[in-house]
N, C-alpha and C positions, 0 to 999 in steps of 0.2 A: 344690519341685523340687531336687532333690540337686547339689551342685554338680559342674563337672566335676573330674577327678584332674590335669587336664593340659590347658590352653590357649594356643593361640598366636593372637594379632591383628598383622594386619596384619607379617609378620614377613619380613624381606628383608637376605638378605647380598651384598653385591659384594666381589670379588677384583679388583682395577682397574679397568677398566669392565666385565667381567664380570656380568651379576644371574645368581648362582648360584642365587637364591632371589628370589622378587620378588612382595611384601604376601600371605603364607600366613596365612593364619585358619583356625584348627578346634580341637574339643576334643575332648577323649575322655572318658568318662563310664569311671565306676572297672569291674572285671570284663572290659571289652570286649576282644575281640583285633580290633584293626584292624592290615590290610594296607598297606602301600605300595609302588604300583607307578609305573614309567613309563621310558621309553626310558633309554637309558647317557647319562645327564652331565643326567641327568634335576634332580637334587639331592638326589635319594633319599637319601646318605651325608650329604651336606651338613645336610639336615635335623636328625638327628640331632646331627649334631655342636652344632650350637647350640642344642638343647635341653639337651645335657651339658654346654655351656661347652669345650668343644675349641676354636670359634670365636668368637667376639662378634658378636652379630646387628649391624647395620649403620643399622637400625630395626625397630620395633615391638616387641612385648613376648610372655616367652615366662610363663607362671602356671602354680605347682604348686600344690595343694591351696590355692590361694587366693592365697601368696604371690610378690610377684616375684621369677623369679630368673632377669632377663633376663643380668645381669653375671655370676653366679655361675661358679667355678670348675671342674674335672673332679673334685675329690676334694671338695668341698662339696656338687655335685650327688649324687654316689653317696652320700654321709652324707646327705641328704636323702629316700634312695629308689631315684633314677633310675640304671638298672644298664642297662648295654648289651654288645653281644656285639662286634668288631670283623670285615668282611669279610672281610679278610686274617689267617688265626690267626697268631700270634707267643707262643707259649708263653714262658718263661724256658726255655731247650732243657736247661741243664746241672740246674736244679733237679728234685726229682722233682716229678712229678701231686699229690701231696696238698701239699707247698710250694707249689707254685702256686697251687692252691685258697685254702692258707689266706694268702697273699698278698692277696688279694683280699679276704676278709674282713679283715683287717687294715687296706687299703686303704678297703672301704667304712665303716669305724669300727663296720662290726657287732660287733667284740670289741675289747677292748684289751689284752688279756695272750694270746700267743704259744700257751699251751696250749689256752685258749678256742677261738683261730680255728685250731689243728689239728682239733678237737674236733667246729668246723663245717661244716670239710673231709671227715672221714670223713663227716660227712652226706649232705654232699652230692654225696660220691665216690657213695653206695651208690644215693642218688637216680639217676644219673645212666649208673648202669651200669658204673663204671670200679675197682671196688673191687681188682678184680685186677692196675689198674696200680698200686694205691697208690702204693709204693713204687721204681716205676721211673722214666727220667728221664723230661720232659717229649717229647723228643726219638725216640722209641721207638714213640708213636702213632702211628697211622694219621690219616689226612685225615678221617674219618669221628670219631676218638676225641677229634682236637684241637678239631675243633666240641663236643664232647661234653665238653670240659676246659674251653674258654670259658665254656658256659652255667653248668658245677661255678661255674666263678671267680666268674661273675655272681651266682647265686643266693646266694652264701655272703655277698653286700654284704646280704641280705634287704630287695629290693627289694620295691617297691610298683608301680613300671612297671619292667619289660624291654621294650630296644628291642636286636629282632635283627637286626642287616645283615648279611644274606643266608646265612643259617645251613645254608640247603642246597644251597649253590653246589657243585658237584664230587663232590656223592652219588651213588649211584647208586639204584635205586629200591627196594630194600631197605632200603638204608640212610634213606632218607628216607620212608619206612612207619615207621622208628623211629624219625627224629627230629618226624615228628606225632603220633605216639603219646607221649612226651615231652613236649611242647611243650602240649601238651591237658593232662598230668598238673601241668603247671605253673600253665597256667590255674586247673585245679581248685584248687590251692592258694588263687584270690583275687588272683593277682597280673595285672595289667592289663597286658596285651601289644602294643607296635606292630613289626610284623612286616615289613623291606622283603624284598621277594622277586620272582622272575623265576619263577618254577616254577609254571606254574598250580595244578598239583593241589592244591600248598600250600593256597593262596590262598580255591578253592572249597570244599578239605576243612576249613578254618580258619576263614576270617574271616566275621565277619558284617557289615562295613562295610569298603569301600577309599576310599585316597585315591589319586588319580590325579596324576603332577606331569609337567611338559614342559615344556622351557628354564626352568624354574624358579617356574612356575605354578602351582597347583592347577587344573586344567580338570575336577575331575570330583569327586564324594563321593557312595557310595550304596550298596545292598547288590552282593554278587557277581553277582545278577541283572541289576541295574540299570547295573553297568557294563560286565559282557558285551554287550550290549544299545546302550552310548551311541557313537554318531558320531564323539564330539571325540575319544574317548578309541579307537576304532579306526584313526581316522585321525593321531596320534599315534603308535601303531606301525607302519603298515605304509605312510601316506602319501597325502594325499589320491585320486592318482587309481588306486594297489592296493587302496583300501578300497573305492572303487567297483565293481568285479569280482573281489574274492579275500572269502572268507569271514570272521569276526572270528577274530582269532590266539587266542580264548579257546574252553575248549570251556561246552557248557550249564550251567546254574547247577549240575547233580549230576553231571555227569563227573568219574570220575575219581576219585571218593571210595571208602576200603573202606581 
């Protein structure tokens, strides 16, 4: 049996008495795009962040490709692989789109001499659609492009997992036709995907496994069928007694896809 790319046991952060996270276990097997959903303050970001080392898990342990890298840092992690997208884009506003990029490479130690990681910027400007802003500032995009200048920055660390939070917050349904069309093409690359997101389509047009989290729990793991379908996990968004008379806030397992 192959091992997994990525596992966490038992894994729980507190912010003073806060459990923003409280004993999560799962793993991801390489290829997969797994979703993450679950209510606001869910710990959906949080998660994340302690897989990258933004945070210190508080207990349990988080395992890449076999090794622990529960303590690890935010720029060890991305030299490691682990690439993420941030909610909130924040570009360097004065640098141009291809700086940025190749910032990022630079950053995830995918090159180490300045012309290399421009080199893997224009790559991944071209991947990514943005060729035409090369050279303009960071600052010039669109809300639609700065997502789209993110994933450039990520890709160019040449990850092995991407984790996107919430990459299609503020699209609109064009634009988010493109950025799953994208997001698939990146797949196809081989690079294993955990995807937090709020946007069903996303979700049923993407993932083949969700994980569900509330106040800091994991209450759910299973396909988009399966958690369309589960109790704890409808009653987590709408409330035990709306779930009892209002329909599940998910649409069927092939809504919505195209």
């Amino acid at each position: 049996m192959t091992a997994p790319i990525l596992q966490l046991q038992a894994v729980s952060k507190e912010f003073g008495g806060i459990h923003a996270l409280n004993t999560v276990s799962f793993a991801l097997k390489e290829g997969q795009i797994v979703a993450v959903i679950g209510p606001n303050g869910a710990g959906k970001t949080t998660l994340i962040n302690v897989i990258t080392g933004v945070h210190r898990v508080s207990s349990g342990q988080v395992t890449f490709r076999g090794e622990d890298v529960t303590g690890q840092r935010p720029f060890q992690a991305a030299r490691r692989g682990l690439a993420r997208t941030f909610q909130i884009v924040q570009p360097f506003p004065r640098m141009s789109v291809l700086e940025n990029v190749a910032a990022g490479a630079l950053f995830g130690g995918a090159h180490a001499r300045m012309s290399e990681a421009m080199e893997a910027a224009r790559e991944q400007l071209a991947f990514t659609g943005l060729t035409a802003f090369t050279d303009r500032p960071a600052s010039a995009l669109t809300l639609a492009g700065r997502k789209r200048l993110e994933l450039a920055k990520s890709l160019a660390m040449r990850p092995q997992l991407l984790m996107l939070d919430e990459v299609n917050s503020g699209l609109n349904s064009s634009e988010i036709d493109g950025a799953l069309a994208l997001i698939r093409s990146i797949a196809g690359r081989g690079i294993t995907i955990l995807i937090i997101e709020h946007v069903m389509k996303v979700i049923f047009s993407l993932a083949e496994r969700v994980l569900v989290l509330h106040h800091g729990e994991l209450i759910a793991d299973g396909s988009p069928g399966e958690i369309a379908k589960d109790q704890r996990v409808i009653e987590a968004y709408l409330g035990e007694k709306f779930a009892r008379r209002s329909p599940p806030p998910f649409p069927p397992p092939h809504a919505g896809q195209g």
